[in-house]
N, CA, C and O of each residue as an XYZ file, in Angstrom:
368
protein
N      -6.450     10.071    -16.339
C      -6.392      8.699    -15.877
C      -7.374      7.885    -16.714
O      -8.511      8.320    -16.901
N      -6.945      6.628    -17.266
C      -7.522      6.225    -18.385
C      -8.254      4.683    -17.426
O      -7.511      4.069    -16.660
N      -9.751      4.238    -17.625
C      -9.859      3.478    -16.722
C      -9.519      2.409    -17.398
O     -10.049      2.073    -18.457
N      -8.181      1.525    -16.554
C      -7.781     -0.222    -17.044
C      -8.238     -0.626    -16.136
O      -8.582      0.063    -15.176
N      -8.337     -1.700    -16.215
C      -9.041     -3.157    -15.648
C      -8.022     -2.617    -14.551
O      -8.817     -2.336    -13.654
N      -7.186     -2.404    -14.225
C      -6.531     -2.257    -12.894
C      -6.835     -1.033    -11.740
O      -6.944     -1.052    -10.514
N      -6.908     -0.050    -12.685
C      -7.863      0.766    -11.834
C      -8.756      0.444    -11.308
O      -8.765      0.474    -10.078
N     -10.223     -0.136    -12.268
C     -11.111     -0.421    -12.043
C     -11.486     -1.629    -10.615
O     -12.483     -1.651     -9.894
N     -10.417     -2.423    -10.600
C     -10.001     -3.064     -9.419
C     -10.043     -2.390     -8.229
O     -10.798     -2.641     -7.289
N      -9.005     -1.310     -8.305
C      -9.003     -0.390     -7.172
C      -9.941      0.393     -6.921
O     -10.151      0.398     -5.708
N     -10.586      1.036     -7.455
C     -11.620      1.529     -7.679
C     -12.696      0.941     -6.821
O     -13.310      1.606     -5.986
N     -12.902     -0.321     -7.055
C     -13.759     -1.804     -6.409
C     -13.511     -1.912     -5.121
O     -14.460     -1.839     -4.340
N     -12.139     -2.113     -4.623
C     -11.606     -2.009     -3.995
C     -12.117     -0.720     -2.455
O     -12.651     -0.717     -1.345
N     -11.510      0.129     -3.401
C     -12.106      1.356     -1.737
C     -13.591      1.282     -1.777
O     -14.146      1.256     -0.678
N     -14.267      1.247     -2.744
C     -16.035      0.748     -2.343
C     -16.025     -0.255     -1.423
O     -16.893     -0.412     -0.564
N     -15.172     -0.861     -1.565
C     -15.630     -2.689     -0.310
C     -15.176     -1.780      1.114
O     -15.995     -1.836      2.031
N     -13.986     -0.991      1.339
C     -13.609     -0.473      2.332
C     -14.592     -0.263      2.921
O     -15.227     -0.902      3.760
N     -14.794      1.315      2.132
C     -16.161      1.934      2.373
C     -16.868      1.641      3.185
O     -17.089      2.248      4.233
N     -17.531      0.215      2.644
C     -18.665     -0.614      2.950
C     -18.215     -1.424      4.327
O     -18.684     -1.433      5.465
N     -17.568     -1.814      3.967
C     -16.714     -2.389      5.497
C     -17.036     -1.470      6.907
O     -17.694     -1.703      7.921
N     -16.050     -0.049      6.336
C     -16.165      1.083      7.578
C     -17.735      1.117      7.739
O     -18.174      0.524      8.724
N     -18.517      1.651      7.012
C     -19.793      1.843      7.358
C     -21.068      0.799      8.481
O     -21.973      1.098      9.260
N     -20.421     -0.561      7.940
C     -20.777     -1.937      8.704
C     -20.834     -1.877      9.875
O     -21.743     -1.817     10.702
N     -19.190     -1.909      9.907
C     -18.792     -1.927     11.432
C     -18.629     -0.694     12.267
O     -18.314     -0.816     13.451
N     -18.840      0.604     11.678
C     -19.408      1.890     12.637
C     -20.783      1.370     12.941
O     -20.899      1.437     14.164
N     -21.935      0.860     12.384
C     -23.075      0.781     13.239
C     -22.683     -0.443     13.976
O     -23.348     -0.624     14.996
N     -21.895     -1.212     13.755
C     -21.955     -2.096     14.361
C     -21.075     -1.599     16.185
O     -21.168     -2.031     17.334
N     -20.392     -0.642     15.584
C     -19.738     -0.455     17.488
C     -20.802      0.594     17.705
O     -20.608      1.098     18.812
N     -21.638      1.022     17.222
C     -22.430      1.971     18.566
C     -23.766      1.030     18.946
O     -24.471      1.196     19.941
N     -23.953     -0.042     17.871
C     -25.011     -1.597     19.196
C     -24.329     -1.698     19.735
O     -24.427     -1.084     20.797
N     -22.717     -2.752     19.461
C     -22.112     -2.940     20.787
C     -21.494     -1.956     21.614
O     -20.367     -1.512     21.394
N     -22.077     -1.682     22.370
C     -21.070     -0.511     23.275
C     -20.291     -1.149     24.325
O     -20.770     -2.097     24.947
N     -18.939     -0.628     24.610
C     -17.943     -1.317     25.529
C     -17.911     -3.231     25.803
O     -18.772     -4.093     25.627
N     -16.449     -3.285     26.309
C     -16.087     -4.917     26.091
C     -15.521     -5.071     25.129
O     -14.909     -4.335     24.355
N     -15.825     -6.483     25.206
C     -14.096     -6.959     24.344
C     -14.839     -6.961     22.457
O     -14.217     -6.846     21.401
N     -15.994     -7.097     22.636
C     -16.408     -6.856     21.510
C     -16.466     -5.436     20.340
O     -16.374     -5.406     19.112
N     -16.671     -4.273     21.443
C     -16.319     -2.908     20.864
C     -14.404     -2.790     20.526
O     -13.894     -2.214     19.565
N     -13.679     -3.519     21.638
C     -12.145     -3.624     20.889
C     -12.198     -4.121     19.591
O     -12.106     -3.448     18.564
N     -12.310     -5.000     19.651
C     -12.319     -5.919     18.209
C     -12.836     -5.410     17.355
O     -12.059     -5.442     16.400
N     -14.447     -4.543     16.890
C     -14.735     -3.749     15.990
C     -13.889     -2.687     15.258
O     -13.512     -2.440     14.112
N     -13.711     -1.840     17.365
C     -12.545     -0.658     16.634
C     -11.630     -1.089     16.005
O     -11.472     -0.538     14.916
N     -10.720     -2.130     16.337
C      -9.133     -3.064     15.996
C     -10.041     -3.049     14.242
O      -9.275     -2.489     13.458
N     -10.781     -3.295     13.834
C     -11.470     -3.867     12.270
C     -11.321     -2.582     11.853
O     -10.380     -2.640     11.061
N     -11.766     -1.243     11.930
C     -12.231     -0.161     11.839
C     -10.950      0.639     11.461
O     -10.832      1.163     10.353
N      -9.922      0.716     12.504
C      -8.666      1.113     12.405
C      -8.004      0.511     11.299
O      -7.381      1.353     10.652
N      -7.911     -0.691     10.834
C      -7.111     -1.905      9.805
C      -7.796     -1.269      8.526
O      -7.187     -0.778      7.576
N      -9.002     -1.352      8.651
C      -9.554     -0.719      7.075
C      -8.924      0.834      6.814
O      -8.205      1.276      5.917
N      -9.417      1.341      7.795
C      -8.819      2.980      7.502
C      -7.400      2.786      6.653
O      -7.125      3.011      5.474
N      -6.678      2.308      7.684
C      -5.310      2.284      7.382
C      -5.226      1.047      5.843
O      -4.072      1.010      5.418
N      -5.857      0.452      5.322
C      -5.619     -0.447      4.191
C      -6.540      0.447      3.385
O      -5.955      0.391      2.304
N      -7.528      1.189      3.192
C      -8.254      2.187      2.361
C      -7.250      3.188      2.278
O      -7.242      3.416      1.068
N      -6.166      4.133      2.933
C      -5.507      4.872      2.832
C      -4.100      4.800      2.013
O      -3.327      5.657      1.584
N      -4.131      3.333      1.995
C      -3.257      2.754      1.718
C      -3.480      2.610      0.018
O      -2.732      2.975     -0.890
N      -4.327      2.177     -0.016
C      -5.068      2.150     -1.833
C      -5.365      2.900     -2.548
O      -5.508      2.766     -3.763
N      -5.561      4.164     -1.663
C      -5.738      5.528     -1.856
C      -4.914      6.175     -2.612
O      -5.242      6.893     -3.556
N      -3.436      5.878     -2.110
C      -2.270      6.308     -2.925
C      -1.923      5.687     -4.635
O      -1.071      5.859     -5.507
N      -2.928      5.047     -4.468
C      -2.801      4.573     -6.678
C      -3.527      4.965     -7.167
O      -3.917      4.588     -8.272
N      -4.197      6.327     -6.188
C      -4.885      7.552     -7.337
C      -4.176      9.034     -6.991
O      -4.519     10.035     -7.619
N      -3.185      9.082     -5.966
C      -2.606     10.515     -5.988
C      -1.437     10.550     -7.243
O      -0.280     10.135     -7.324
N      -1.998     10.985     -7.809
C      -0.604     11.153     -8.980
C       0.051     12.092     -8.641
O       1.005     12.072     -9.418
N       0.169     12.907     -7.990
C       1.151     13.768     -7.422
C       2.553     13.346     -6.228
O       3.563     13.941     -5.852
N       2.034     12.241     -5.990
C       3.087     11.655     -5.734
C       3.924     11.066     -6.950
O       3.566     10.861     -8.110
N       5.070     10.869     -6.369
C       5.984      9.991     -7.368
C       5.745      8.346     -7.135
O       5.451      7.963     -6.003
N       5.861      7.498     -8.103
C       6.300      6.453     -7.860
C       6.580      5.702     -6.562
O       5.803      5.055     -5.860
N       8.000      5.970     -6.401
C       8.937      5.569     -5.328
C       7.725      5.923     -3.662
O       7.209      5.347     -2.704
N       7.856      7.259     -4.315
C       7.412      8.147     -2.573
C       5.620      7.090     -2.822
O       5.220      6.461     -1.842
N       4.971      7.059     -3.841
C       3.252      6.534     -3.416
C       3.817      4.955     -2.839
O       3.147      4.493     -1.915
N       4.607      4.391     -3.166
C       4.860      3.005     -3.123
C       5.768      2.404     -1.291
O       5.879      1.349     -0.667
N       6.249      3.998     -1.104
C       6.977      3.780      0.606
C       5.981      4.305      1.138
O       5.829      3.749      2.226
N       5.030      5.251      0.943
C       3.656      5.500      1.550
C       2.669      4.221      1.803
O       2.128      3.877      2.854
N       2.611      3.662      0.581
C       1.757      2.681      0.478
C       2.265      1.616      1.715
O       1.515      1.575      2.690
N       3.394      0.815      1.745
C       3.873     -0.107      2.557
C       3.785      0.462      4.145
O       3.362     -0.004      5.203
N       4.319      1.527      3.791
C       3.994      1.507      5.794
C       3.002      1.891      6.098
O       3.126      1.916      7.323
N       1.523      2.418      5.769
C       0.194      1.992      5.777
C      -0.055      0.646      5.708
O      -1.095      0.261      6.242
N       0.843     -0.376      5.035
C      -0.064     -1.376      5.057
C       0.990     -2.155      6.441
O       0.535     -3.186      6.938
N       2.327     -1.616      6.975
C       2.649     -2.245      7.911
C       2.002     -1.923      8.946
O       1.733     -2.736      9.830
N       1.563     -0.315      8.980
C       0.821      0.129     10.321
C      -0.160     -0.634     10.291
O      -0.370     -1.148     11.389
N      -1.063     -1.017      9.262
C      -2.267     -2.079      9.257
C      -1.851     -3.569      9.940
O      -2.516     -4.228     10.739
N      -0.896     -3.794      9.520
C      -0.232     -4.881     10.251
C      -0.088     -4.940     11.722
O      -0.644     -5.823     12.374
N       0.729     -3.916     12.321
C       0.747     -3.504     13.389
C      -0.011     -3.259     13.931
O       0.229     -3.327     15.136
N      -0.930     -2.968     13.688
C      -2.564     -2.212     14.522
C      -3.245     -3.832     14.283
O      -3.900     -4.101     15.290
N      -3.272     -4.550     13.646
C      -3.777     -5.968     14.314
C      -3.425     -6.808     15.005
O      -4.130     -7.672     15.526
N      -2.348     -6.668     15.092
C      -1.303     -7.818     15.723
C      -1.486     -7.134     17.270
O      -2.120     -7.709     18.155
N      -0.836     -5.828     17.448
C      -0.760     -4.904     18.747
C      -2.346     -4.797     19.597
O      -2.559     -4.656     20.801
N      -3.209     -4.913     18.574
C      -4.664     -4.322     19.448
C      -5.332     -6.112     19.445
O      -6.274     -6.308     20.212
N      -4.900     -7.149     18.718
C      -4.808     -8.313     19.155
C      -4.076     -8.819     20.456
O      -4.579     -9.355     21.444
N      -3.018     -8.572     20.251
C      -2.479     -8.807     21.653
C      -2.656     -8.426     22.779
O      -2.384     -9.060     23.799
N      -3.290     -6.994     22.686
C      -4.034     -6.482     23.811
C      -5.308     -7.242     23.861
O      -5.782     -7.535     24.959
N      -5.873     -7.571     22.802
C      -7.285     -8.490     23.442
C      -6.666     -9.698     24.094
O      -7.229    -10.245     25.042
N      -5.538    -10.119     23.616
C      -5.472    -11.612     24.364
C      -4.973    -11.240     25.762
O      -5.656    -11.968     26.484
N      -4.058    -10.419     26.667
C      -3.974     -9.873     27.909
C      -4.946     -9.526     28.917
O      -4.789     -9.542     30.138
N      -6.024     -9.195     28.217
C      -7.095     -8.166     28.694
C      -7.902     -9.258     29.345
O      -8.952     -8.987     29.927
């Protein structure tokens, strides 16, 4: 793998995740329970799933096609997991 400016992006990329997850894990064990620990986890879950997602433009063992239908429904489940654990905050 030869590093292009596009890698190197991605690359950039899962570091910010990273950094993200790490944030907001200390940040849900100050806040413990309430609507504020939802909302962390709801952040927490979205990164996983969008880091996992970015993840796949370094498995070269996938194909093409298969890293690229991997990729999208990680990033719909990311979708879904905000919208769904949003809507549960607005009910709640």
């Amino acid at each position: 793998m030869h590093l292009t400016p596009q890698i190197t992006v991605y690359l950039f990329m899962l570091v910010i995740y990273v950094i993200i997850l790490y944030i907001f894990e200390r940040a849900r064990r100050k806040f413990r329970g309430g609507n504020i620990e939802m909302v962390i986890k709801m952040i927490i879950l979205n990164t996983l799933l969008l880091l996992a997602s970015d993840f796949t433009y370094f498995s070269g063992f996938l194909g093409p096609e298969l890293a690229y239908g991997v990729r999208m429904v990680l990033r719909l489940g990311a979708m879904c997991a905000i919208a769904f654990a949003g809507l549960r905050l607005i009910t709640v």
